[in-house]
Backbone as numpy.savetxt, mean C-alpha at the origin, in Angstrom:
# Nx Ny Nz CAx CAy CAz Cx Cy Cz
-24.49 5.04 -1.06 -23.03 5.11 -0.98 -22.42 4.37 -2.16
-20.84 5.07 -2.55 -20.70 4.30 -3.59 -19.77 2.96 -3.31
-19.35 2.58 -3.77 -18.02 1.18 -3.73 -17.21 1.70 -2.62
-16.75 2.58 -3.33 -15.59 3.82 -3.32 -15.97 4.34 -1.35
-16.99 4.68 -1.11 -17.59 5.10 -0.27 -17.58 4.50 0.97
-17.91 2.89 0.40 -18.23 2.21 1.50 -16.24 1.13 1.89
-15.81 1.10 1.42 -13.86 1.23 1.52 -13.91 2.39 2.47
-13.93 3.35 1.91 -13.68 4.16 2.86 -13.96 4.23 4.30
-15.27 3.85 4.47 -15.90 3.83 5.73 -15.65 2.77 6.85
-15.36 1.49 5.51 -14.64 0.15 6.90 -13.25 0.98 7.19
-12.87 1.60 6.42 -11.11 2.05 6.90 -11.31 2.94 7.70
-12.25 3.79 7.81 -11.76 4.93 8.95 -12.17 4.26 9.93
-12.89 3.40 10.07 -13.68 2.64 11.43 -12.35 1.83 11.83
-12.02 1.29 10.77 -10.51 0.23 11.35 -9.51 1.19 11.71
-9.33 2.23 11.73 -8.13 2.80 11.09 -7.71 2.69 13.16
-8.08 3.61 14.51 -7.48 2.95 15.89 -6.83 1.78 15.75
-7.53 0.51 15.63 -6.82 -0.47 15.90 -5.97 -1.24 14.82
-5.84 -0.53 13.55 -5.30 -1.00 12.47 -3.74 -0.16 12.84
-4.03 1.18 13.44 -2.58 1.69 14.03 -1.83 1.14 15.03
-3.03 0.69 15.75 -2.72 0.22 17.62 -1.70 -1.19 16.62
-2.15 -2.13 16.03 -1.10 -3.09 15.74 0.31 -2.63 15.17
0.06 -1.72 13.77 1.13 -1.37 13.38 2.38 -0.76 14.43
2.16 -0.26 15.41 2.44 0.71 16.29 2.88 -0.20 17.59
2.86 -1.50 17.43 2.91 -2.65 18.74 4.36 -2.24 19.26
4.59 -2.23 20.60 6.03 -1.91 20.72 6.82 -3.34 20.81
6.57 -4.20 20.40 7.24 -5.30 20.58 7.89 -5.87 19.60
7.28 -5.34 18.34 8.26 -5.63 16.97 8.45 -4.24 16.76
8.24 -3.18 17.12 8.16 -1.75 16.34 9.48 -1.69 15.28
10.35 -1.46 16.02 11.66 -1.39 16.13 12.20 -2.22 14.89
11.78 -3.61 14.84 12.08 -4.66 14.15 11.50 -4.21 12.65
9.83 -3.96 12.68 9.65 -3.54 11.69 10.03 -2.99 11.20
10.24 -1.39 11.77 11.27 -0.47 10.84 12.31 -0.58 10.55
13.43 -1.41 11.03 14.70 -1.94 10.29 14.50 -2.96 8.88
13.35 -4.01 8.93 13.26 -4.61 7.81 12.32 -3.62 6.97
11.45 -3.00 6.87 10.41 -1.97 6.10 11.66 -1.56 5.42
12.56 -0.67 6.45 13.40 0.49 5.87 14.45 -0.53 4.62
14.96 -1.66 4.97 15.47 -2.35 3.90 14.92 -2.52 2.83
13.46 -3.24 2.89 12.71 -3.50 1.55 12.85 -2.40 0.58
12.32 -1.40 0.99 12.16 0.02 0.33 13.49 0.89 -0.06
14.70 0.32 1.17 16.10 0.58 0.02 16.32 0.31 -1.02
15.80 -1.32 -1.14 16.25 -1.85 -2.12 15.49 -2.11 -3.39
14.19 -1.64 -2.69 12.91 -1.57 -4.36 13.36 -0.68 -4.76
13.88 1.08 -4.40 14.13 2.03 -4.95 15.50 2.63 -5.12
15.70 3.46 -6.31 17.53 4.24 -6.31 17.49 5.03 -5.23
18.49 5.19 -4.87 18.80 6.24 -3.61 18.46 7.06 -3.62
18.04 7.90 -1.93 17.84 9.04 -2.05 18.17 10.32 -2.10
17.87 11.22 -2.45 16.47 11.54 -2.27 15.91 11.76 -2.94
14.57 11.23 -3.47 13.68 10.63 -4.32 12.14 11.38 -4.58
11.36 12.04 -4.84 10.07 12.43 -4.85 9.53 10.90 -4.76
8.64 11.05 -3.89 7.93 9.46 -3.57 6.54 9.58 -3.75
5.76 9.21 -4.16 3.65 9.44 -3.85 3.41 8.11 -3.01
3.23 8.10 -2.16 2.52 6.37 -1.78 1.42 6.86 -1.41
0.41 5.89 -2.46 -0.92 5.92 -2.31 -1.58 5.10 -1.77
-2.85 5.59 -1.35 -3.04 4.21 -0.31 -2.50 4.37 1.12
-1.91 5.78 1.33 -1.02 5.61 2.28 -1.65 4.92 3.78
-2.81 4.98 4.09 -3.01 4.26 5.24 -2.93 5.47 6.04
-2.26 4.35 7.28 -1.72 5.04 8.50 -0.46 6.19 8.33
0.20 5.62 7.53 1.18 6.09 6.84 2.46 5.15 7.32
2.59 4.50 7.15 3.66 3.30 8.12 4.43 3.50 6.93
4.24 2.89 5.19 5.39 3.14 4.68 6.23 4.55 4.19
5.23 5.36 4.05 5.50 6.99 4.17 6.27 7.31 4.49
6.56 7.23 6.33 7.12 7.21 7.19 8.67 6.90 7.29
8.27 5.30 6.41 9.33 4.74 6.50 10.34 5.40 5.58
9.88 5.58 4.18 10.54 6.40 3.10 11.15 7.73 3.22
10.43 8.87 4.26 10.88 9.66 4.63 12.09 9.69 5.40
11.92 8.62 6.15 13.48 7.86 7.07 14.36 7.53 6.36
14.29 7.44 4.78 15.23 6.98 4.11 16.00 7.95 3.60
14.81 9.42 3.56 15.99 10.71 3.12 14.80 10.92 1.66
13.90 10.60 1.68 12.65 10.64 0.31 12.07 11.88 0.66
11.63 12.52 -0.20 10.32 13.37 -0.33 9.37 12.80 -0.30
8.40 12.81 0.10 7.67 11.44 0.29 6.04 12.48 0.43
5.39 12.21 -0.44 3.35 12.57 -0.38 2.85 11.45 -0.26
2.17 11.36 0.44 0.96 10.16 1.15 -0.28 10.56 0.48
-1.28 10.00 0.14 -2.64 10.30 -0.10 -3.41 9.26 -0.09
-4.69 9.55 0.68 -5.81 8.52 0.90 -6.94 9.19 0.93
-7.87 8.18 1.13 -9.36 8.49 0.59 -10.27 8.45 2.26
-9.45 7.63 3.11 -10.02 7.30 4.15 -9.52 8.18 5.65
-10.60 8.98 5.81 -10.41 10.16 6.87 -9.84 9.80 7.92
-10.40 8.99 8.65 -9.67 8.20 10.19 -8.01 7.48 9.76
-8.12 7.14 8.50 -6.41 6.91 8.39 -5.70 8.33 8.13
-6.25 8.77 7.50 -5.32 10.37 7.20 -5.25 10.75 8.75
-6.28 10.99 9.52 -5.77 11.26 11.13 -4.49 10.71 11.50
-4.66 9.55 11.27 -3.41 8.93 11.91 -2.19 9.15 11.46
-2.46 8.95 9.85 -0.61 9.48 8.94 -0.27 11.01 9.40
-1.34 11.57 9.83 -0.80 13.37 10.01 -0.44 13.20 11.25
-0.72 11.99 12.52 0.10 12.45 13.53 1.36 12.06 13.34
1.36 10.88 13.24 2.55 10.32 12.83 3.85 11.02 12.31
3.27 11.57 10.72 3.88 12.61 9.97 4.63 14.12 10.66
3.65 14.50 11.69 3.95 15.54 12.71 5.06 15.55 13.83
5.21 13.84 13.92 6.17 13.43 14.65 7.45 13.57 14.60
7.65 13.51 13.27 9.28 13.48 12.70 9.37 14.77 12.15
10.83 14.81 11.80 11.54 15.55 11.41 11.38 15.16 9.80
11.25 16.59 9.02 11.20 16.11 7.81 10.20 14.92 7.18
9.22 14.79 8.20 7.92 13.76 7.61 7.28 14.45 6.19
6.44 13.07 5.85 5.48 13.17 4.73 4.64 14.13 4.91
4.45 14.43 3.49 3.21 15.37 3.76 2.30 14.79 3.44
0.98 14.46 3.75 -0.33 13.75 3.92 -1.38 14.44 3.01
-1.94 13.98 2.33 -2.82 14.88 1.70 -3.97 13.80 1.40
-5.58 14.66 1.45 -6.12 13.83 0.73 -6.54 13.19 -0.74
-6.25 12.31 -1.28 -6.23 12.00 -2.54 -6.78 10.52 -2.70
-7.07 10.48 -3.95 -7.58 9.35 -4.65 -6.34 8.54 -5.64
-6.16 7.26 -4.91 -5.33 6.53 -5.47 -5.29 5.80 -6.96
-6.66 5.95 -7.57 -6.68 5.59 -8.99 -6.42 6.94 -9.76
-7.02 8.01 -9.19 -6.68 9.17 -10.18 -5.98 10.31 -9.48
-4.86 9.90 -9.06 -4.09 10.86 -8.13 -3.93 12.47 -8.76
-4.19 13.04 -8.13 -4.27 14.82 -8.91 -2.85 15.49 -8.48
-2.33 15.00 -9.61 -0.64 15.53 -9.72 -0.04 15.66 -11.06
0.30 16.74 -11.44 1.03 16.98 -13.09 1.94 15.72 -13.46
1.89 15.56 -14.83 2.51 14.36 -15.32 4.10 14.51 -14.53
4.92 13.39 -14.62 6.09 13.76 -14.33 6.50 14.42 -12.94
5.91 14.07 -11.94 5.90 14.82 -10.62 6.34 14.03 -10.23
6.66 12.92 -10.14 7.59 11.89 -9.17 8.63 11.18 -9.77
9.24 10.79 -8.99 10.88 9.22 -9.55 9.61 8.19 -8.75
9.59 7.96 -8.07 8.33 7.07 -7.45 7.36 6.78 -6.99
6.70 5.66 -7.52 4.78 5.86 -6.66 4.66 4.51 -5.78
4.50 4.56 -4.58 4.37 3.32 -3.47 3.16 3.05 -3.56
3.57 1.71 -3.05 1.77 1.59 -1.90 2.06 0.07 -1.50
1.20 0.35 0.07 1.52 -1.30 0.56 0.59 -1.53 1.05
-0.22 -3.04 0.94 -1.64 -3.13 1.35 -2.18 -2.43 0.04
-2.54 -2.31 -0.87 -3.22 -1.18 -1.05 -4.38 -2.17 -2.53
-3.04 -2.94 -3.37 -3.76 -3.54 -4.99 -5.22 -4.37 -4.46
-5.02 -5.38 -3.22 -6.16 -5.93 -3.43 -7.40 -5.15 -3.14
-7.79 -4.03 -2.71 -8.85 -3.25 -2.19 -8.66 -2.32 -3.12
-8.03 -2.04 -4.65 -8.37 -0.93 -5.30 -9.08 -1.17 -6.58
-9.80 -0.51 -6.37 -10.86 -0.63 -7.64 -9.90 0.08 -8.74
-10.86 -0.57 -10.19 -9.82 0.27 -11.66 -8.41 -0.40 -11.74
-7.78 -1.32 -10.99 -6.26 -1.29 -10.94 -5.46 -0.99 -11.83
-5.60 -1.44 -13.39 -5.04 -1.00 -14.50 -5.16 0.50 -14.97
-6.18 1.10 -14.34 -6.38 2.38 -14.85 -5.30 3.15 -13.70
-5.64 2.70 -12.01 -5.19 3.41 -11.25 -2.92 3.06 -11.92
-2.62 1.94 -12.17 -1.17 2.03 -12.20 -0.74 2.66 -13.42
-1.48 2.67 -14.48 -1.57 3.74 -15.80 -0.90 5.32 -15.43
-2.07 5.32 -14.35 -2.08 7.01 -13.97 -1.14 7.22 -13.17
-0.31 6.11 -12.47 0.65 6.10 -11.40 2.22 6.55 -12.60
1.90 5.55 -14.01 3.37 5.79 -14.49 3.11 6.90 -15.28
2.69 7.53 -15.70 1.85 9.16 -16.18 2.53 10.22 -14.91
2.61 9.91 -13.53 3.02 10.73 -12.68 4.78 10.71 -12.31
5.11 9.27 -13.00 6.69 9.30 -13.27 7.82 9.97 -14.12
8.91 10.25 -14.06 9.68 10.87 -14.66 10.13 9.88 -15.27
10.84 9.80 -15.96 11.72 8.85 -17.08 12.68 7.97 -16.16
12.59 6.75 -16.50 13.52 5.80 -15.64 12.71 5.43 -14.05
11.08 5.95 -13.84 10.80 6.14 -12.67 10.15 4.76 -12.20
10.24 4.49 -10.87 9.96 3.18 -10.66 8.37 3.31 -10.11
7.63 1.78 -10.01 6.60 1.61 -9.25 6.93 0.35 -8.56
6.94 0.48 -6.87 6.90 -0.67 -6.10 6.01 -0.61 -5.10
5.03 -1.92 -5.23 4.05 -2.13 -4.19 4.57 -2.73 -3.64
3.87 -3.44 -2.37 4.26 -4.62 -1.81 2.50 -5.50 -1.51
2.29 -5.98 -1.67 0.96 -6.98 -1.15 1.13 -8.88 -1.37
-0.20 -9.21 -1.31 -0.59 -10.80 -1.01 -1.58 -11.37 -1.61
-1.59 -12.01 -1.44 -2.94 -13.11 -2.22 -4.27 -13.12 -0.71
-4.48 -12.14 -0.29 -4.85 -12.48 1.34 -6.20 -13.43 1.05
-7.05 -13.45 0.21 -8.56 -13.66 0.33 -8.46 -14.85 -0.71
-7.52 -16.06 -1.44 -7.77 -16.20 -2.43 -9.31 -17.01 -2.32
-9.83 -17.96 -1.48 -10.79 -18.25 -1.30 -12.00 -17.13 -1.15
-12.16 -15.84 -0.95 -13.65 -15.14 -1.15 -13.35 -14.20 -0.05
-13.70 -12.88 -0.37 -13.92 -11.76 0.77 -15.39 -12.29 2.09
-16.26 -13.57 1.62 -17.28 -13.77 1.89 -16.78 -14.98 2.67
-15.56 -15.82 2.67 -15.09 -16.58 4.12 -14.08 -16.00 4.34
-13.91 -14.83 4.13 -12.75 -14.39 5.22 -12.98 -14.17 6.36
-11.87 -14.07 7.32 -12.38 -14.01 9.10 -12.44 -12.37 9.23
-11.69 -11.77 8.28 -12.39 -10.12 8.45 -13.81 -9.88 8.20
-14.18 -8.91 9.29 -15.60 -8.61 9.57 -15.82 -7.62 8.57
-15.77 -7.88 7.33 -16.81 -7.01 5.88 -17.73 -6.73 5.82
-18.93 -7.57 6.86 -20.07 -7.24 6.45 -20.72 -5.58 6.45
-21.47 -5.58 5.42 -22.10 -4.50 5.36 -20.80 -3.09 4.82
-20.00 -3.73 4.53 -18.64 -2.98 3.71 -18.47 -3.17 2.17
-17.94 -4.35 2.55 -17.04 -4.93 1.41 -18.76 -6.53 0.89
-19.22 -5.67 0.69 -20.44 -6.43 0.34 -20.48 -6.52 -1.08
-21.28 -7.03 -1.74 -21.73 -7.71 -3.54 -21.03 -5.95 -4.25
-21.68 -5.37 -3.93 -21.12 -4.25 -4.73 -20.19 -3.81 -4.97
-19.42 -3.68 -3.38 -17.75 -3.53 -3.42 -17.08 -4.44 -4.31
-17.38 -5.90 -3.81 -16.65 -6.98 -4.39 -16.38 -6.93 -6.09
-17.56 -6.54 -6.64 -17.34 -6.10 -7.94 -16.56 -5.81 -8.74
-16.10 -4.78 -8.02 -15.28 -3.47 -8.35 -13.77 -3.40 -8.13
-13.10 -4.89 -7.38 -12.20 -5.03 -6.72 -11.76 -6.66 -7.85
-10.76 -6.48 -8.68 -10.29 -7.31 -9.48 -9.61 -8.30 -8.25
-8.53 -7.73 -7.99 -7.89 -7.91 -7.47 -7.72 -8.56 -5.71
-9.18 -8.24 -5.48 -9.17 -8.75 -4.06 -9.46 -10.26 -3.67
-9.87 -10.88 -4.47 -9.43 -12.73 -4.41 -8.52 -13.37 -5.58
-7.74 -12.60 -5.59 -6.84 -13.04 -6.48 -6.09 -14.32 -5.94
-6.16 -15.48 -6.94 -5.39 -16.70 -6.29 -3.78 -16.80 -6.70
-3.24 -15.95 -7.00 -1.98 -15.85 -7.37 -1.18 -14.11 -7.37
-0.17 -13.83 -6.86 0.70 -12.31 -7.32 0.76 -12.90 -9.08
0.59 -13.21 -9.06 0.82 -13.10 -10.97 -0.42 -12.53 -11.01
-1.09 -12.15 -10.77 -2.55 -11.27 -11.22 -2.02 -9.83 -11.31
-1.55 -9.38 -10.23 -0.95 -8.22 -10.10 0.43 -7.39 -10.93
0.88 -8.68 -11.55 2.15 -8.98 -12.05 1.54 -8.09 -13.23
0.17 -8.77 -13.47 -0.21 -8.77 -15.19 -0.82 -7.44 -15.26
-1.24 -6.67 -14.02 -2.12 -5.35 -13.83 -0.50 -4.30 -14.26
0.41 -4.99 -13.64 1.49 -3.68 -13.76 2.19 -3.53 -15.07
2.12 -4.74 -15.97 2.73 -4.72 -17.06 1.48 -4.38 -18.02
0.14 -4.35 -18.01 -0.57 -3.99 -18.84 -0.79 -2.96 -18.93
-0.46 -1.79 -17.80 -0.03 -0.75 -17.82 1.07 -0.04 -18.25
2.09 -0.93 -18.09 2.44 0.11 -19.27 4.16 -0.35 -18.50
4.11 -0.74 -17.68 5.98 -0.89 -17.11 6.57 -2.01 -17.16
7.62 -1.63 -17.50 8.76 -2.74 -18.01 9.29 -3.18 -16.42
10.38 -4.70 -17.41 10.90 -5.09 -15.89 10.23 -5.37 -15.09
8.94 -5.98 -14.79 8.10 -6.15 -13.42 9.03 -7.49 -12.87
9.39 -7.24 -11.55 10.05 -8.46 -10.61 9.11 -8.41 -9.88
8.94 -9.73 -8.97 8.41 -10.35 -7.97 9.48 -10.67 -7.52
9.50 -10.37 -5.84 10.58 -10.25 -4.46 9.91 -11.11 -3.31
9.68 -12.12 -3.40 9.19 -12.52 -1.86 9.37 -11.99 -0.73
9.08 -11.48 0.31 9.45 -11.13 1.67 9.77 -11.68 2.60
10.65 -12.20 2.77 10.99 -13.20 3.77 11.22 -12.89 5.19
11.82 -11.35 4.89 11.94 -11.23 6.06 11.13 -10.80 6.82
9.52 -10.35 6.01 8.39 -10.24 6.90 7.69 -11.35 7.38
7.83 -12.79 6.63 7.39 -13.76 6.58 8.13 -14.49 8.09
9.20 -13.79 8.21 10.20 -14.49 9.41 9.75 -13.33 10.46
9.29 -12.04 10.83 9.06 -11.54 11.85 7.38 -11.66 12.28
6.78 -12.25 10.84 5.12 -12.53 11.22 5.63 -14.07 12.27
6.09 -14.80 12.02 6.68 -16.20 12.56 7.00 -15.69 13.70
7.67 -15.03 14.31 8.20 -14.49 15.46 6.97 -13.88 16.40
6.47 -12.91 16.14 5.91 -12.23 15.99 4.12 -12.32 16.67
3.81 -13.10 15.62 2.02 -13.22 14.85 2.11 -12.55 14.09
0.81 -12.62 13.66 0.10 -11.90 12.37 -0.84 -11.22 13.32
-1.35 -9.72 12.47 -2.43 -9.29 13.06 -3.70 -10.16 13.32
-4.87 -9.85 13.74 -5.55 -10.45 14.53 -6.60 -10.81 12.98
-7.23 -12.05 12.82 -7.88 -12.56 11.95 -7.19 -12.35 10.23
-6.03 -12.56 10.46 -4.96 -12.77 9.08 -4.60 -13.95 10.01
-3.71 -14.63 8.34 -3.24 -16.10 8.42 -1.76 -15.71 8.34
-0.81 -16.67 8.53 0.87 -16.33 8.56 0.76 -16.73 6.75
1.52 -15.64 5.86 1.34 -15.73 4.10 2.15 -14.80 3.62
3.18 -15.77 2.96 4.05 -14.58 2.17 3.42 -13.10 1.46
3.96 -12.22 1.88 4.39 -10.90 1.10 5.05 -10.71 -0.18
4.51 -10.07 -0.48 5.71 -9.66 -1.95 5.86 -8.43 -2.26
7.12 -8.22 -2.74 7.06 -6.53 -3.28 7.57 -6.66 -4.99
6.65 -6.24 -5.38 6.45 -6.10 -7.06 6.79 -4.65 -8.00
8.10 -4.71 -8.36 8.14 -3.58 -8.75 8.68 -3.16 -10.37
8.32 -2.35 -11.02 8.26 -2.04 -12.38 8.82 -0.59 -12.91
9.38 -0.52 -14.19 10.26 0.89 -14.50 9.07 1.71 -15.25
9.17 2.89 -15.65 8.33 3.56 -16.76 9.47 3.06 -18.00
């Protein structure tokens, strides 16, 4: 199996209970009022051609589509694409889900105003190559906003997530970005690619509903950020 391969395989295995949290009915509600803000305000109004890669479950997809976006999802990991296509099926005017590869997304230059992804920098292999190819898929003036964390800065190897036999010596390799001890790592992946303007946004207001809340199960309570950059 490759790097690539074995990502994939912890995600479709996580992907039930990685929804069952997202999906909690006790913040649901909450989440999607602050999600739907963040993502107002990383991007110009809509309606927008969106790619979020990485899409997961599709939680921010979802959310973007709620905003009035065109919105394509693409992932690598089968048991999450299950989940973004029900989801997606749910609404009115949902994402369309497709499967794709987030470093070399297969889309004509110039096919989007924006490329998402949340969760997604510390677990992607290539990162400079994959946000290269992200502003290659932008139109002129087009934005890129992630959102992620510093989750592992101490080692994928004491984290309380169960990696083993996943995210093992080989994966780890291949993943710049996944013990990164600072968002300025990420800062430096988006501007070496090629986009102007990179801001760093703290999240506070996820930082105040994890407080409320919890954190999912074997995560620590740790600022968020959403990092975003022009072509």
């Amino acid at each position: 199996m490759s790097a690539q391969d074995r990502i994939n395989a912890y995600w479709t295995g996580r992907a039930p209970s990685y929804d069952e949290y997202q999906q909690r009915p006790d913040r649901f509600a909450d989440d999607q009022q602050v999600w739907s803000a963040i993502w107002e305000r990383a991007l110009p109004p809509a309606p927008l051609d969106v790619l979020d890669v990485g899409t997961g479950t599709g939680q921010a997809a979802i959310v973007l589509a709620g905003l009035g976006h065109r919105v394509t999802g693409i992932d690598l990991a089968d048991g999450m694409l299950e989940r973004a296509r029900q989801h997606a099926a749910a609404i009115a005017n949902g994402p369309v889900i497709r499967h794709g590869d987030a470093v070399h997304p297969d889309f004509p230059a110039a096919s989007f105003d924006a490329v998402t992804s949340r969760y997604l920098m510390w677990t992607l292999r290539e990162p400079q190559v994959a946000v290269a190819n992200w502003v290659r898929l932008l139109r002129p003036g087009g934005t890129v906003a992630v959102v992620d964390s510093t989750w592992f800065p101490n080692g994928l190897d004491n984290a309380s997530e169960d990696f083993a036999g996943h995210y093992d010596a080989q994966v780890q390799a291949v993943l710049p970005l996944a013990t990164a001890k600072s968002i300025d790592q990420t800062v430096a992946v988006m501007e070496e690619a090629g986009l102007r303007d990179v801001t760093v946004t703290p999240l506070t207001s996820i930082y105040e509903l994890d407080r409320r809340f919890g954190v999912a199960p074997n995560h620590e309570h740790q600022m968020q950020f959403l990092i975003t950059g022009q072509r």
